[in-house]
N, C-alpha and C positions, 0 to 999 in steps of 0.2 A: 490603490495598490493592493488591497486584499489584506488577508492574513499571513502571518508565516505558514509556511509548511507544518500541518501538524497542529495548529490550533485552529480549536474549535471558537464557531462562533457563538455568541450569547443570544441566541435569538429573543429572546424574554426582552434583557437589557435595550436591545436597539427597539420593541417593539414600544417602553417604556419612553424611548427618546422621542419617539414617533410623536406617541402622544402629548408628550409635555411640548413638543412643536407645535402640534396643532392647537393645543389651547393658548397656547401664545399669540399664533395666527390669530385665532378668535377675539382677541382680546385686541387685535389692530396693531402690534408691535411688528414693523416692518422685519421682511426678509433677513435682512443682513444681520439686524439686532437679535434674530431667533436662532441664526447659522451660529454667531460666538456664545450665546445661550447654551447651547447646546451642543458647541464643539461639532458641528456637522459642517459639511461642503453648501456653499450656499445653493448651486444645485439642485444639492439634494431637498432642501428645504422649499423651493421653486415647485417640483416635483412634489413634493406634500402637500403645497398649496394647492395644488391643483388637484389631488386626491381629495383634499376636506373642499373644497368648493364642490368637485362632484357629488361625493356620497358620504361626508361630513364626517365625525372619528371613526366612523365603522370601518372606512376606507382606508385607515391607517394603521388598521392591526396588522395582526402577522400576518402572513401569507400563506403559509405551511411549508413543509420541508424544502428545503434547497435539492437543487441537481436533478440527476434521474432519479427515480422510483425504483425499487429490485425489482431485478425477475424472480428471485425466490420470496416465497415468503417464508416469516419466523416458525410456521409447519413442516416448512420443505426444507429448510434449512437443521429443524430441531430429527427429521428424515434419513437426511445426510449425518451427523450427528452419527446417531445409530446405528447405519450403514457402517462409520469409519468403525465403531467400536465393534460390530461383526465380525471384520476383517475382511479382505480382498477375495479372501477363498470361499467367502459366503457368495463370492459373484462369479464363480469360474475363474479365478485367476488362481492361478500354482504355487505365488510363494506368497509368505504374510507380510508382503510389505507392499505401503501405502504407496505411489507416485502421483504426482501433481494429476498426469495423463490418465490414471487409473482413474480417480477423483472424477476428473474432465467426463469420464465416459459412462461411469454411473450415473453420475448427474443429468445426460444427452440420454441415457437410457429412459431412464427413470421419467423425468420433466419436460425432455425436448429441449431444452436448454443449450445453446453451446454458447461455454466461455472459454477465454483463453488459458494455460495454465498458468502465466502470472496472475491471471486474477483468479485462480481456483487455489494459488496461494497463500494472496490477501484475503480472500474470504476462511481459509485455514486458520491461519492469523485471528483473524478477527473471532474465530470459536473461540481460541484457544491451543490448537493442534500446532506444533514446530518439528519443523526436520528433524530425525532423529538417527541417526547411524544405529545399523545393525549391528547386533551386542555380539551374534556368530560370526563364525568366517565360512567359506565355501566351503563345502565337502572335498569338493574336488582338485583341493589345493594339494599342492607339492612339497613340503617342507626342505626334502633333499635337494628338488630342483633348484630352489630360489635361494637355498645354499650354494649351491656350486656356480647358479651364475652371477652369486654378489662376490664369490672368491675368484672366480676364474674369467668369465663373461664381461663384468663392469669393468676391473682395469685394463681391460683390451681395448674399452669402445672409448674411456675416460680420455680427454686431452690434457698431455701433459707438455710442459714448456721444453723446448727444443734448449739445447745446449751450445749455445753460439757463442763465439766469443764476441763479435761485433755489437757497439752497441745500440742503442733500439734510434732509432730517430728523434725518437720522443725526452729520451735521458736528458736529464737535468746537472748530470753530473756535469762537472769541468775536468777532462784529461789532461 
């Protein structure tokens, strides 16, 4: 089944299991009895067997990292890093605020890279960097306009309940 979402695995620990299977194996203690030994899928211990008959405990170390490999490295990434903390206007962009997309294009500038902006996100994330709302407001705001149209504007367009006397289809009441 895998892990939950969000946890990490122990790679050390399973490498540990590894081993304590195969010295078991070594020692002639069949399959099944090394699977509840060791709390593993029998399987999986099948599979080990056949790693230590190849290339005997060497074969049952770790493996190294799980999944893809980054396209960035911890260079290019510590890059970016300092990029953000320049700001956007060290890159030709007009206002000082960060977007996932602006991110996306320094990145495709800089490295040749393209990811998507959910993962130009999670890689935000995982700096340390989080969305953060602009502490100003536009210059170009209206203060009187947006008065007069929360006074006068909104209850125009607002739905309000018709005044019938009939009653609703739905009514629970008994007349």
């Amino acid at each position: 089944m895998g892990n939950p979402r969000g946890v990490k695995r122990d790679f050390a620990a399973l490498e540990r299991r590894r081993l304590r299977a195969g010295r078991l194996l070594a020692q002639g203690i069949s399959q099944a009895e090394v699977a509840r030994q060791v709390s593993a899928h029998r399987q999986s211990v099948s599979r080990w067997a056949q790693e230590l008959e190849a290339k005997g405990l060497a074969g049952l170390k770790r493996a190294g990292r799980a999944g893809r490999k980054p396209r960035l490295s911890a260079e290019q990434l510590q890059w970016v890093e300092g990029a953000l903390k320049r700001g956007p206007q060290a890159f030709g962009y007009a206002t000082q605020l960060w977007t996932a997309q602006r991110v996306r294009q320094v990145i495709a500038q800089q490295f040749a890279v393209q990811f998507s902006r959910r993962h130009v996100w999670w890689l935000l994330g995982q700096m340390g960097w989080s969305c953060q709302r602009p502490t100003g407001r536009a210059r170009e705001r209206d203060e009187a306009a947006i008065r007069r149209w929360k006074r006068v504007r909104w209850p125009e367009l607002k739905k309000t309940p018709k005044n019938t006397a009939e009653p609703s289809s739905l009514s629970t009441r008994a007349d």
